[in-house]
KOLDREN-393783 format. One record per atom (N, C-alpha, C): residue in one letter; y, z, x. Coordinates in steps of 0.2 Angstrom, whole numbers, plus 5000, padded with zeros to 4 digits. Atoms other than C-alpha are relative to their C-alpha. Example, Ala and Ser with C-alpha at 12.3 -4.5 7.8 and 13.67 -1.06 7.14 Angstrom:
2
A499450005004 A497850395062 A500650005004 S499449994996 S499550365068 S500550034996 
END
This chain:
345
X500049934997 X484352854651 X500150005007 X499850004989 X484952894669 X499650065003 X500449964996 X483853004679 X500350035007 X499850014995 X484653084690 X499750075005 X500249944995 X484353234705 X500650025005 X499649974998 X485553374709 X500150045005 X499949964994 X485853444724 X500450075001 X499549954998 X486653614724 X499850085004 X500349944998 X486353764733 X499650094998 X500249955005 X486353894720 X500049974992 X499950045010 X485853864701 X500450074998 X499649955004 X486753954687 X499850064998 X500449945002 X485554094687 X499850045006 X499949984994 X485754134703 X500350075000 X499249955000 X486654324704 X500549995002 X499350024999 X487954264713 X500349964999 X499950075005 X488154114703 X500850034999 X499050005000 X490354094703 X500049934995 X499850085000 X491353944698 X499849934999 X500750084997 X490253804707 X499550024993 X500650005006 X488753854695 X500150004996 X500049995005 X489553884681 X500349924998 X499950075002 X490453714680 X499549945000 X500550065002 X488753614686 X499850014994 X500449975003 X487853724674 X500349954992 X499850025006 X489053684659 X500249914998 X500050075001 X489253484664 X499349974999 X500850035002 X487353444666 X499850034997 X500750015005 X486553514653 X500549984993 X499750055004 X487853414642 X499749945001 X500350075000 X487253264650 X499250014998 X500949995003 X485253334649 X500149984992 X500149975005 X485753364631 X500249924996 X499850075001 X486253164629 X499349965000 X500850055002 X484353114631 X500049985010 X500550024993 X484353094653 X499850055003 X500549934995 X483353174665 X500450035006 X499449954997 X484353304675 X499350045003 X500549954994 X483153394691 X500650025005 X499749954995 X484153524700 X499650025006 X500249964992 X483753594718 X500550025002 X499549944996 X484353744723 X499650045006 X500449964998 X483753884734 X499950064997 X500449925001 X482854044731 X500550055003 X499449954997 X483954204728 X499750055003 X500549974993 X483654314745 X500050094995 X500249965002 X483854494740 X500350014992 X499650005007 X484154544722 X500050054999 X499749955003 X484854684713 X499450054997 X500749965001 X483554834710 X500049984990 X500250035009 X482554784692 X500349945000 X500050075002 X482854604693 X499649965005 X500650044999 X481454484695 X500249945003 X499950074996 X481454324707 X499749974994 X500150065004 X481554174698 X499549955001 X500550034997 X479954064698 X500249915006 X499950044998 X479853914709 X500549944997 X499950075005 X480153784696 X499950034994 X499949985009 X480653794677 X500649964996 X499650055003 X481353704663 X500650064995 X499749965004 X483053784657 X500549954996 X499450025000 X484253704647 X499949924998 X500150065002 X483453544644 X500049965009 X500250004992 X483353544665 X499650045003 X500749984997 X481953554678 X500450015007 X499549974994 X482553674691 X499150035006 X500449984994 X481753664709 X500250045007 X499549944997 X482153824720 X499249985006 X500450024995 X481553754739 X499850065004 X500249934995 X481653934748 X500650035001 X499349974998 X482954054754 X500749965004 X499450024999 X484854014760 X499949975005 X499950064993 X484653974779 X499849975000 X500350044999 X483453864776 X500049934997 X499950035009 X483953784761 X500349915001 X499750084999 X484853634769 X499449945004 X500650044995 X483353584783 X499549984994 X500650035005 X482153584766 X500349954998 X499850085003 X483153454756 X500049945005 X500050094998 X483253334769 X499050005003 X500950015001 X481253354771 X499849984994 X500050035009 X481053344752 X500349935001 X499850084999 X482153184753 X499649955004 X500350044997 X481353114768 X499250004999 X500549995004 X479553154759 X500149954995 X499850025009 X480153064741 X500449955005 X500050064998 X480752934752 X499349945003 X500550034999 X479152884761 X499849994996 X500450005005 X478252884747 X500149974994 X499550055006 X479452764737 X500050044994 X499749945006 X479652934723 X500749994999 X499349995001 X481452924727 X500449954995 X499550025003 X482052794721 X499449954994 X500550025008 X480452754707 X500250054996 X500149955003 X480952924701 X500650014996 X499249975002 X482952954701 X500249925001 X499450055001 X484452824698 X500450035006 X499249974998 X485752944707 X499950055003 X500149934996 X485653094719 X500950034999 X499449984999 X487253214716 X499950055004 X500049934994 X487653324731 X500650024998 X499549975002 X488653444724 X500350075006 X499949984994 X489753514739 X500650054999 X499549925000 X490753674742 X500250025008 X499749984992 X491253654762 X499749935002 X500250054996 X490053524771 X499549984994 X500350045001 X489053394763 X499150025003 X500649984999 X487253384763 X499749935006 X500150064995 X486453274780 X499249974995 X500850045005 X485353144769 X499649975005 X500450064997 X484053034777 X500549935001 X500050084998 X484252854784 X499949984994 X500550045003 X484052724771 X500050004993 X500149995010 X484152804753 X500049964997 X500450065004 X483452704740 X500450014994 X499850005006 X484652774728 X500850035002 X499450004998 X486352794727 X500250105002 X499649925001 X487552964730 X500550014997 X499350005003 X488853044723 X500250065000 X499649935000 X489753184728 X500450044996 X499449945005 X490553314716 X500250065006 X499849954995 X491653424728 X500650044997 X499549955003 X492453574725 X500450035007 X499849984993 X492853604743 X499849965006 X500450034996 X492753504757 X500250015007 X499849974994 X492753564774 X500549955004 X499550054995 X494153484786 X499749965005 X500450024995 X492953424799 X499649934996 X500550035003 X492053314785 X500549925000 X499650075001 X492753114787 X499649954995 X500350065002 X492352964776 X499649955005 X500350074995 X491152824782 X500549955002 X499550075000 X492152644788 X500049984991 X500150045005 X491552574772 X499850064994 X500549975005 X491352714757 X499849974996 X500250035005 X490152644744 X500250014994 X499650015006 X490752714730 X500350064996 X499649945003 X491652854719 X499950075002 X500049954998 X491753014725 X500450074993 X499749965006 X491953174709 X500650045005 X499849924999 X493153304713 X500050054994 X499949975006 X493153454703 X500850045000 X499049984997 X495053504709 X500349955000 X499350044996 X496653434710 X499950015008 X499949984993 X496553524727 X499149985004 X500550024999 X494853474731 X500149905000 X499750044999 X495553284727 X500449985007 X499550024993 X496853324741 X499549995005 X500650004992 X495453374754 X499849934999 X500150065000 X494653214749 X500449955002 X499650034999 X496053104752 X500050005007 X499749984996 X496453194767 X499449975006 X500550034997 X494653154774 X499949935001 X499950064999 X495052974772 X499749934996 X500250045008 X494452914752 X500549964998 X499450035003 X495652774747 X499950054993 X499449955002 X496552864732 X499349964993 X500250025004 X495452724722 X499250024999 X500750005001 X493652784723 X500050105000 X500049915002 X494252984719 X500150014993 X500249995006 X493653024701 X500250084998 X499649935000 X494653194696 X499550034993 X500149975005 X493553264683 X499850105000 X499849945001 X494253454679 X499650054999 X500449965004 X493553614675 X500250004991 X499950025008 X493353604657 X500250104996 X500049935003 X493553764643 X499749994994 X500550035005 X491953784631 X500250034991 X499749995008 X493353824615 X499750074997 X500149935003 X492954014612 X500450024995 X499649975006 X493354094596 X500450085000 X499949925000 X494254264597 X500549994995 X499649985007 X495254354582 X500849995004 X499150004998 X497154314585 X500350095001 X499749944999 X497154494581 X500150075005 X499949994992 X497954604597 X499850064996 X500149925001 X497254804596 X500750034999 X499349985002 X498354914589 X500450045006 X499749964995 X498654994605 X500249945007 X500150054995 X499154894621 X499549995006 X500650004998 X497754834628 X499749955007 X500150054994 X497454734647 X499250015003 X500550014998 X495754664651 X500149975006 X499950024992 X495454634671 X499549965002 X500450044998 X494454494677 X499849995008 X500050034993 X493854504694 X500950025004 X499449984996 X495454534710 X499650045003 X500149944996 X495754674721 X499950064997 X500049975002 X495354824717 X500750075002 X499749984994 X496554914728 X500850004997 X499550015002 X497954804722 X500050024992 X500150015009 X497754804703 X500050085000 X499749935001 X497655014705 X500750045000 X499350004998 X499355024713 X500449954994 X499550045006 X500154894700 X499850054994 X500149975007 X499355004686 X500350075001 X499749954998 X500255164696 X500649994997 X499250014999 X501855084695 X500149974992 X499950025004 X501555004680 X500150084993 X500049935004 X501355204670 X500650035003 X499649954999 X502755264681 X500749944998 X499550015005 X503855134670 X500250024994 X500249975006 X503355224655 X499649974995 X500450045003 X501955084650 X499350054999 X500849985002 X500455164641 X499649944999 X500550065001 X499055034642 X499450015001 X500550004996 X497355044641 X499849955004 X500150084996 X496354944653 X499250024999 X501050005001 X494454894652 X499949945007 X500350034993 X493654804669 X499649974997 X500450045001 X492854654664 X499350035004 X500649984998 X491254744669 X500250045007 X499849954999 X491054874680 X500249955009 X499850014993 X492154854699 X499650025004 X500449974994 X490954834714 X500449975004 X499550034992 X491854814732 X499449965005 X500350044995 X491254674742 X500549985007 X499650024995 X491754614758 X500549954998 X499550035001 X493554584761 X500450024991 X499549965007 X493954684744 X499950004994 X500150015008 X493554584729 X499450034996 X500749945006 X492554644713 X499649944999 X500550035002 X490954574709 X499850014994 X500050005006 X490654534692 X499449994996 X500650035004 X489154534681 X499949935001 X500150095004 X488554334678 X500250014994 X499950015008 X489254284662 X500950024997 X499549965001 X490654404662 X500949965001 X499350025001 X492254294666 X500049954996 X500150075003 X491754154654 X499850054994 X500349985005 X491154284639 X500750024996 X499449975006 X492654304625 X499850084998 X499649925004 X492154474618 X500050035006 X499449994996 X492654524635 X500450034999 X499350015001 X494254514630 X500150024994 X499849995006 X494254534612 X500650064997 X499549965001 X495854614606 X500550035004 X499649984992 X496754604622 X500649974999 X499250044999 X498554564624 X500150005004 X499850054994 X498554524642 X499249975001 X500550024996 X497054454651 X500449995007 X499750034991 X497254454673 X499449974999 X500650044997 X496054344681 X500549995007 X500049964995 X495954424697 X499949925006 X500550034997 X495554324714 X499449984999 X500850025000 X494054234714 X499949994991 X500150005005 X494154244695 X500349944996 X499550035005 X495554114692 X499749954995 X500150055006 X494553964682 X499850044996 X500149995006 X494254084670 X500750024994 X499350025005 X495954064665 X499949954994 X500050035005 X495553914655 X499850024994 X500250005008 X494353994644 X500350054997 X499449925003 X495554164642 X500449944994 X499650025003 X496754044636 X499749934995 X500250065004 X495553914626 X499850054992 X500049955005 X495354104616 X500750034996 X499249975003 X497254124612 X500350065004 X499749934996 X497754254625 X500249965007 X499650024994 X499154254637 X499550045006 X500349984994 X498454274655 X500649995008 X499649984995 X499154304673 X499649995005 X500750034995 X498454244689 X500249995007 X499749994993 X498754274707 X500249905002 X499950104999 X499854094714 X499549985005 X500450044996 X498454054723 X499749935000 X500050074998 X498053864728 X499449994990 X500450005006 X496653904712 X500250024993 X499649985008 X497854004699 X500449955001 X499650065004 X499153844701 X499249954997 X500550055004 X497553734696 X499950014992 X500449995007 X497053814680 X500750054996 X499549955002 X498853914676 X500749965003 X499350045001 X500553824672 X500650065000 X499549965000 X501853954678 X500649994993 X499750025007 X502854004661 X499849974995 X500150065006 X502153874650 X499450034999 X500549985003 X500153924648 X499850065003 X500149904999 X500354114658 X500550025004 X499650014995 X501154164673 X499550025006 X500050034994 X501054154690 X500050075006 X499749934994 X501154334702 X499849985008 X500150014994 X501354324721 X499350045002 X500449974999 X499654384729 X500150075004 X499949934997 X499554564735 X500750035001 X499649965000 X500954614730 X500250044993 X500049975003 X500854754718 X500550014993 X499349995003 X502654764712 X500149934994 X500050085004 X502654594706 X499650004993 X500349995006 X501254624696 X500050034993 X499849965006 X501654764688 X500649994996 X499650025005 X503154684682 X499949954995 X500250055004 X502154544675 X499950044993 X500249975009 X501254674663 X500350024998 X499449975002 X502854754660 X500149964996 X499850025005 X503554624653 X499849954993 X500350035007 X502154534642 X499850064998 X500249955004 X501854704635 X500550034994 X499049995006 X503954714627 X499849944999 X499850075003 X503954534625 X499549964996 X500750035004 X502454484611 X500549934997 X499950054999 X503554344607 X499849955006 X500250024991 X503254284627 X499250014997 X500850005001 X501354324623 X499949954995 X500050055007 X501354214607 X500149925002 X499950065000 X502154074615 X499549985007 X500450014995 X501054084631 X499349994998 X500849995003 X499354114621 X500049914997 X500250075004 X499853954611 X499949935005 X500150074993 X500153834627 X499750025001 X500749994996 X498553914634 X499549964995 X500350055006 X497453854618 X500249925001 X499950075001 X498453694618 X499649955003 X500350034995 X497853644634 X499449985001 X500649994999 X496353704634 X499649964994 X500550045005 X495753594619 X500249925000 X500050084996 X496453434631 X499249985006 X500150014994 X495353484645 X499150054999 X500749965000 X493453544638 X499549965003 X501049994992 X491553544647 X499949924996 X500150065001 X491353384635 X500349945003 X499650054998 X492653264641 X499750005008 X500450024994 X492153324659 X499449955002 X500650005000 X490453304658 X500049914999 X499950064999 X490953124651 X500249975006 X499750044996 X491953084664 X499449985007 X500550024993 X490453114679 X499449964996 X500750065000 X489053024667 X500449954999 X499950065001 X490152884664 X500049975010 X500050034994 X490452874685 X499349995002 X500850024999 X488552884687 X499949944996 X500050045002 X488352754674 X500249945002 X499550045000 X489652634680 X499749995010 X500049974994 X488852674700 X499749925000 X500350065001 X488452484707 X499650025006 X500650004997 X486852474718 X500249985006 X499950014993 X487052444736 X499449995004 X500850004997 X485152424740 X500049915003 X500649954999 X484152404749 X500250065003 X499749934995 X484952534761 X500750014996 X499249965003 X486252644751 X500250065006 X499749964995 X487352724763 X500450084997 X499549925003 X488152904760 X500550005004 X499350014999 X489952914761 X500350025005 X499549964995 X490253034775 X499649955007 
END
């Protein structure tokens, strides 16, 4: 049994809980569900949505014990207090095998000294961030692009461990409504209204249903229920799916359900979206582009049949189990560096 201690900012129950969350969420309680100890640390969600309840301190979800140290700006100073606490008191390294700092810009500043190893899972890594002379040892990415930053910061090529977003094999009916029917996941509001302008004054009847209702956030995107870009009945009966900005890993599981999908070419829709082969590809904020996209997987249901079937295919190369394998095997596999374990940056 490995015992390990997660470091992430926000847990999966967070309301703003995105991507980052729902991938830790989906890999460790795999590994919890294999028989080790998984202790999460996040912070405390600051204002919440009218009628919903702050989340207690501390609680077991999931076959994990989630420790929420206090709100957002604070959230980094706590952890290295906690750490240098459960340092002193030799806890840290009687307790855990493995601290994961799971990073989405800047890393986390550990104590002096750690008594147990680290291991970064990065999904983003700010450009300002360098490796140490000597890094001690494997580094996750959960990107291709995330890999490059790593590289670029100065990780030989051999101590970068690529384990993907995965797709958790949703079941939806092969069968498409009998009407034309496009479901929106997250994007622009803005843009997506103008593609749907231009897409009517081709002569396309289509309904459309909004992954949950569109709220405008700073800088324009929609903000989506928790749950909602990763839920199949969603989608149920859809003959396209978009996965809007901000949305795009949930291309995997659209197409892990059999449905062709579309996905702005941003650095995140090439990640999870094989232009022609499991969807396509539309330039970002350009309306015109779009609209032709739905235009023509709307006439071409042969084109939708053969994109849905590459989407599935893939997606049953590249699921949350295999992930999840790849980072407990690199924890596993992690050699000891004590007395004094150095952290990478």
């Amino acid at each position: 049994m490995k015992r390990i201690l997660v470091f992430s900012s926000r847990d999966w129950l967070d309301p703003k809980a995105g991507p980052v969350e729902h991938y830790v969420h989906a890999v460790f309680s795999w590994i919890a569900a294999q028989g080790n100890l998984v202790v999460f640390v996040s912070h405390q969600a600051g204002f919440l949505p009218l009628g919903k309840r702050r989340r207690p301190r501390m609680e077991i979800v999931d076959d994990m014990q989630i420790v929420r140290l206090g709100i957002r700006p604070v959230y980094r100073r706590m952890t290295k207090l906690l750490l240098s606490r459960l340092q002193k008191t030799g806890k840290l390294g009687s307790k855990f095998d493995v601290l994961v700092d799971v990073v989405d810009g800047l890393p986390l500043s550990l104590p002096e000294g750690l008594e147990i190893e680290v291991l970064p899972l990065v999904f983003r890594l700010d450009p300002r961030v360098a490796a140490s002379e000597q890094p001690p040892g494997p580094v996750i990415a959960a990107t291709q692009h995330a890999a490059e930053q790593i590289a670029r910061a100065g990780f030989p090529l051999s101590h970068i461990v690529l384990a993907p977003f995965g797709a958790s094999g949703l079941v939806v009916s092969d069968r498409e409504a009998a009407a034309p029917m496009l479901v929106i996941v997250g994007g622009k509001p803005v843009l997506l209204r103008r593609a749907l302008r231009l897409l009517q004054k081709k002569g396309d009847r289509v309904s459309v249903s909004w992954c949950g209702v569109p709220r405008r956030r700073r800088g324009g995107a929609v903000k989506l229920p928790q749950g909602c870009a990763q839920d199949g009945e969603a989608w149920r009966g859809a003959w396209i799916v978009y996965c809007g900005a901000g949305s795009e890993w949930s291309a995997l599981e659209v197409g892990a359900s059999g449905l062709p999908v579309i996905c702005p070419a941003t650095a995140e829709g090439r990640e999870f979206v094989e232009h022609g082969e499991t969807g396509l590809l539309v330039a970002p904020d350009r309306p015109h582009e779009l609209a032709d996209c739905f235009h023509l997987l709307l006439e071409d249901s042969s084109l939708r049949r053969r994109l849905a079937e590459n989407a599935r295919r893939r997606a049953q190369e590249r699921t949350w189990n295999q992930t999840a394998g790849l980072i407990l095997a690199a924890i596993e596999n992690l050699q000891p560096s004590r007395p004094s374990c150095q952290p990478p940056w």
